[in-house]
C-alpha positions as CSV (number, residue, x, y, z in Angstrom):
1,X,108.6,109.7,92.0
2,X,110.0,106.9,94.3
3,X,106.4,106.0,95.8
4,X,105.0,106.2,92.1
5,X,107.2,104.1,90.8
6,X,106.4,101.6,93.8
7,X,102.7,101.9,93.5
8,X,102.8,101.4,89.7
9,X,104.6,98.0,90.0
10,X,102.6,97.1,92.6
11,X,99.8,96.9,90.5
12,X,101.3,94.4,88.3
13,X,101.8,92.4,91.5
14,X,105.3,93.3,92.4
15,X,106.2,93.0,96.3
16,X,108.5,96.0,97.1
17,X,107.9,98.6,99.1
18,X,109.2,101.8,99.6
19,X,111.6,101.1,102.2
20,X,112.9,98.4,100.4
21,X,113.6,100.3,97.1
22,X,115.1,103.2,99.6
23,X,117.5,100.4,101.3
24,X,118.8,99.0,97.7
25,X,119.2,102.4,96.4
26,X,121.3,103.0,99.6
27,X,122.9,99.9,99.0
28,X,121.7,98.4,102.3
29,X,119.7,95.7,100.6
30,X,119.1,93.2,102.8
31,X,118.8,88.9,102.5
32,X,115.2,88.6,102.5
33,X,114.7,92.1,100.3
34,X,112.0,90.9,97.7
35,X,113.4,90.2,93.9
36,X,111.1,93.1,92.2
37,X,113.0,95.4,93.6
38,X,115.9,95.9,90.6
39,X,111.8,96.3,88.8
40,X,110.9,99.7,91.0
41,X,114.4,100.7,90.8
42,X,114.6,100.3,86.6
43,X,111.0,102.1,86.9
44,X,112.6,104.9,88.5
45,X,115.5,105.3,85.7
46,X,113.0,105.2,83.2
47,X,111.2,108.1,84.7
48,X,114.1,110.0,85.2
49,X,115.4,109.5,81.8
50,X,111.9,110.4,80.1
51,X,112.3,113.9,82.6
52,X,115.6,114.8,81.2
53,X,114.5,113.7,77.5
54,X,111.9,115.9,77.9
55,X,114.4,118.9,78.0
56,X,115.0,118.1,74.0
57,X,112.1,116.2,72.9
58,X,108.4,117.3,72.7
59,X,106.1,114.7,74.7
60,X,105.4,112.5,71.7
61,X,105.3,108.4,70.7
62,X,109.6,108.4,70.0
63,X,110.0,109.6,73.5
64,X,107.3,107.2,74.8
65,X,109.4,104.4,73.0
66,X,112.9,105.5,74.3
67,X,111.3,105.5,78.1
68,X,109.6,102.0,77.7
69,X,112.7,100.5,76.3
């Protein structure tokens, strides 16, 4: 999910990589860590929220929303 979330917001021309969402998540971020990174890291709650929505909602446009927002 991690290197998903990295790849997506790559395409949108973030800088972060893997390691450096790994190191902020560990709370080892370093000086020179690049600014998206708080961006891959809200992409991963988003993910994992839609995941545990999914236990009580069907896959439909409301749970769409609620992830997106």
């Amino acid at each position: 999910m991690r290197k998903e979330a990295v790849f997506s917001s790559q395409i949108e021309g973030n800088q972060a990589s893997l390691t450096d969402l790994l190191e902020y998540e560990a709370e080892a971020a370093r000086r020179d860590m690049p600014a998206d990174v708080p961006d891959v890291v809200n992409y991963v709650r988003a993910m994992n929220y839609g995941l545990d929505r999914l236990r009580s909602l069907p896959l439909s446009l409301r749970l769409i929303r609620e992830i997106h927002a």
